[in-house]
C-alpha positions as CSV (number, residue, x, y, z in Angstrom):
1,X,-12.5,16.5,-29.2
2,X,-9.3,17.9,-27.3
3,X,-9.7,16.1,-23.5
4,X,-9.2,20.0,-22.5
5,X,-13.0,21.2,-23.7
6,X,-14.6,17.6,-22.8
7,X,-17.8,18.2,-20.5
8,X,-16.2,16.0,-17.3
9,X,-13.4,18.8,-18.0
10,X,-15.7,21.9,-18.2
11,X,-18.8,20.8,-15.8
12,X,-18.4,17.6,-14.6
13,X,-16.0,17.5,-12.7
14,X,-17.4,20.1,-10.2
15,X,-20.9,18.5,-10.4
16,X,-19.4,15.0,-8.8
17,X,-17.1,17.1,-6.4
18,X,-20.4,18.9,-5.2
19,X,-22.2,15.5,-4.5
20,X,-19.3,13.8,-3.5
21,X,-18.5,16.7,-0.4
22,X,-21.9,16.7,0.7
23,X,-22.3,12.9,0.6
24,X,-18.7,12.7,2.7
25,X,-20.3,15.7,5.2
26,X,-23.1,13.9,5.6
27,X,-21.6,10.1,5.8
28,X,-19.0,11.3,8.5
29,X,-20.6,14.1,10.6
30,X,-20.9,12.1,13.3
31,X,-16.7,10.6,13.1
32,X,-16.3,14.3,12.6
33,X,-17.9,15.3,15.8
34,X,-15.9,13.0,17.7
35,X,-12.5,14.1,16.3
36,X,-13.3,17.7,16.9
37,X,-13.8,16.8,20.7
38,X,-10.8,14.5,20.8
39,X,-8.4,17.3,19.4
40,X,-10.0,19.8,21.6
41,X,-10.1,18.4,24.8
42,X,-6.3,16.5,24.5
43,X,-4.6,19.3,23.4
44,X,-5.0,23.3,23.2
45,X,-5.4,25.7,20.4
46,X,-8.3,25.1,17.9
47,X,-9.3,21.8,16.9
48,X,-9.8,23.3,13.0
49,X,-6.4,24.2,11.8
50,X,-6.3,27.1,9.0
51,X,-3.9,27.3,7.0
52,X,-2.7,29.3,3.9
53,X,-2.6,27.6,0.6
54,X,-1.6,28.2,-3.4
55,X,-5.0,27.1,-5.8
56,X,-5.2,27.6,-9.8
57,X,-3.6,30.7,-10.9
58,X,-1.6,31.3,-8.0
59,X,-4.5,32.7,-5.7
60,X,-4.3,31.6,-2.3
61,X,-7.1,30.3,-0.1
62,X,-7.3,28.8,3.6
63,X,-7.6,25.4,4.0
64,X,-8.9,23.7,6.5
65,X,-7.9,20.1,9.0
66,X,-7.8,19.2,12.0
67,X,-5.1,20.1,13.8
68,X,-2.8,17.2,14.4
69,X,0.4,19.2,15.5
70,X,1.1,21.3,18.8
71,X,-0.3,24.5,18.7
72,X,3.2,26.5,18.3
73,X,4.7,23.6,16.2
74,X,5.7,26.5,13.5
75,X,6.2,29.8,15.5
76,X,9.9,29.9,15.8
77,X,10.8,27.6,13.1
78,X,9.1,29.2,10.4
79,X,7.7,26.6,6.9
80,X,8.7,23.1,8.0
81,X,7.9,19.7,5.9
82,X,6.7,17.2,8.4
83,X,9.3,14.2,9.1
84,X,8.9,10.5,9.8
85,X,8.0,10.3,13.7
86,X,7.9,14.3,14.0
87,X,7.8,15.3,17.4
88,X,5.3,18.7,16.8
89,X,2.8,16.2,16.0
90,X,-0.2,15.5,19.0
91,X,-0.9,11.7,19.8
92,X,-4.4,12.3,18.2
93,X,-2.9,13.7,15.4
94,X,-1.1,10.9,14.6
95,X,-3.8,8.6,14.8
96,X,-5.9,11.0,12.0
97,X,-2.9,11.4,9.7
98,X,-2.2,7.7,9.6
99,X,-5.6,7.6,8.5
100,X,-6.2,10.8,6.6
101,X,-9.1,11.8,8.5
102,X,-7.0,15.2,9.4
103,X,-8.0,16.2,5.9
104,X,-12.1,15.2,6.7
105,X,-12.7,19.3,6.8
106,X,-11.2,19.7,3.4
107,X,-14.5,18.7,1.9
108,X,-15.5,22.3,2.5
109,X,-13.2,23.3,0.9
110,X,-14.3,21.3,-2.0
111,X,-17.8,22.7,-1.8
112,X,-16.4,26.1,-1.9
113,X,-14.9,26.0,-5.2
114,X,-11.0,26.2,-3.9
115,X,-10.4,22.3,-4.7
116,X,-11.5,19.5,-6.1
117,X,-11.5,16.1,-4.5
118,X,-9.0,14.5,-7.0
119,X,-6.3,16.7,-8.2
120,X,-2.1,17.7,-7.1
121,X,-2.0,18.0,-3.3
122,X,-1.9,22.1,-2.9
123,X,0.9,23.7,-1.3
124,X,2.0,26.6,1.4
125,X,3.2,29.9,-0.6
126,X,6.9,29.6,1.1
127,X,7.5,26.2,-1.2
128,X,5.7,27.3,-3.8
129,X,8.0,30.3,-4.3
130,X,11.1,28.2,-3.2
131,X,10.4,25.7,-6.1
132,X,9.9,26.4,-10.1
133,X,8.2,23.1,-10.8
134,X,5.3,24.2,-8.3
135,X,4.9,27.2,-10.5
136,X,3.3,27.6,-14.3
137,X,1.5,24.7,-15.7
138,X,1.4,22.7,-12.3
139,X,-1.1,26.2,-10.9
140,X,-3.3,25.7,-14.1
141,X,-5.9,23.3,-12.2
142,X,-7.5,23.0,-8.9
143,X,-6.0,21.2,-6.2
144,X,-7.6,18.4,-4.7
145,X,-8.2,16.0,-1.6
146,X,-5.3,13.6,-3.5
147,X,-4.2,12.7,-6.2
148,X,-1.3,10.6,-7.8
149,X,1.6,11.7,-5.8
150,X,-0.4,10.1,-2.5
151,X,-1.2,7.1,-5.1
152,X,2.3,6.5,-5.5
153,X,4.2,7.7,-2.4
154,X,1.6,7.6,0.1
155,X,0.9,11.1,2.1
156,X,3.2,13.5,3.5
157,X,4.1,11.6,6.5
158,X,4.8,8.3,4.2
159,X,7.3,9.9,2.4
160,X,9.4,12.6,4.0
161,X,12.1,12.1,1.3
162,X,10.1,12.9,-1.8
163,X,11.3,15.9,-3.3
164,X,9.1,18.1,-5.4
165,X,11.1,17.1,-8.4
166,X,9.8,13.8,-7.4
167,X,6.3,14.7,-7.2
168,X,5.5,17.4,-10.0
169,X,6.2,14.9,-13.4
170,X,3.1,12.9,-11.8
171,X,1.2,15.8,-11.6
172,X,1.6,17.3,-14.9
173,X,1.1,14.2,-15.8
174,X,-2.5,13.8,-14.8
175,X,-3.4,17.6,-15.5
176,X,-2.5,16.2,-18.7
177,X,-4.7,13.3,-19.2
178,X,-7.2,13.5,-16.1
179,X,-11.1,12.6,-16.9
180,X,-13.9,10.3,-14.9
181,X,-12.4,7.1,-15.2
182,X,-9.2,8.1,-14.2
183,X,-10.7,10.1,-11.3
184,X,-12.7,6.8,-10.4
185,X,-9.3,4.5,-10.1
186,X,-7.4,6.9,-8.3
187,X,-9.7,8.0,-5.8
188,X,-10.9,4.0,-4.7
189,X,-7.4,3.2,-4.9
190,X,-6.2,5.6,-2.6
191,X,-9.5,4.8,-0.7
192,X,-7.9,1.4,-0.4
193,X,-4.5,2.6,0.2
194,X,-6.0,4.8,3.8
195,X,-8.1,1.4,4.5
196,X,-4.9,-1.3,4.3
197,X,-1.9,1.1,3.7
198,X,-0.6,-0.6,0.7
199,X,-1.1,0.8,-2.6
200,X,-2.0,-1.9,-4.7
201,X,-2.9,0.1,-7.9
202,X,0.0,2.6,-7.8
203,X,2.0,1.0,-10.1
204,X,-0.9,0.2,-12.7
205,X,-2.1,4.2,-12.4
206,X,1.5,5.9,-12.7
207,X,2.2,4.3,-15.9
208,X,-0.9,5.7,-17.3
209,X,1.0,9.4,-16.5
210,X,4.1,8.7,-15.9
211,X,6.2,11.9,-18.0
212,X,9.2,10.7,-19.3
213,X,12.4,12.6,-18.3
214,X,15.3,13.0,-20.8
215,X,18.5,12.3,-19.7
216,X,21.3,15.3,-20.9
């Protein structure tokens, strides 16, 4: 049977991403209280920070995290990637991205249908229209909480250099070939990798969807 009409594919997938959001709701609430209150009462604006994002097909959605920047960190500059040691972002922000708990609210948006909890990190309209490779094929699926670009490279503020050339190969690569198991490795691995911030799998997962590139 083509991996495409598999039942993880069609069904099953969105059955663990149901129970896995409300089990991470309901595991954190109280860690999530006490970020809300840390962002809100060190810095101002909105501890939730909304934020325009591309999903399948192209439709956008808002996504939600805490806010770990300064409230006007984009109003004159316009779409910025973040950089190593960025100076928009809040002390508290820096603690939650190092430890991805910025992206905590995310699971609602995983209960809502816009992602899924493993899957290509989604991105802002500006870069998707500024880049090809985030376009056709790489919209087909859902985005997710992570997925193997974070397995590899490690999350946004890991890897300012990464290009998008860099990360879409892996993610056509797993739209490819994704089902349970591989789901299960890449999301306790990248567990591990927030826990000890070392990826210790990366190299053992990649190869599994690595796309091969033809030299001209």
């Amino acid at each position: 049977m083509d991996k495409k009409e598999t039942f993880y594919r069609r069904k099953g997938k969105r059955i663990i991403d149901i129970i896995g959001a409300i089990s991470g709701l309901i595991v954190f609430s109280g860690l999530f209280v006490i970020i809300w209150l840390l962002v809100k009462i060190t810095s101002s604006g909105p501890a939730i920070y909304k934020q325009v994002r591309v999903g399948k097909d192209g439709e956008f959605f808002t996504l939600y995290k805490f806010r770990s920047m300064r409230r006007d960190a984009e109003i004159h500059s316009g779409p910025q990637e973040t950089t190593r040691n960025d100076v928009r972002i809040t002390f508290i922000g820096r603690v939650i991205r190092k430890t991805g708990l910025d992206e905590m609210p995310q699971f609602f948006n995983v209960l809502k249908g816009d992602m899924r909890i493993v899957g290509p990190r989604p991105e802002r309209p500006y870069f998707v229209s500024q880049n090809k490779c985030f376009q056709g094929k790489w919209l087909s699926v859902k985005p997710g909480l992570f997925g193997l670009v974070e397995l590899k490279y490690g999350f946004s503020d890991d890897c300012p250099h990464i290009t998008p050339e860099d990360k879409v190969p892996l993610d056509l690569g797993y739209i490819d070939k994704y089902s349970c198991w591989m789901d299960i490795k890449i999301f306790f691995a990248v567990v591990w990798k927030i826990l000890f911030r070392h990826f210790y799998f990366s190299r053992i997962l990649s190869k599994e969807t690595t796309v091969p590139v033809k030299k001209e």
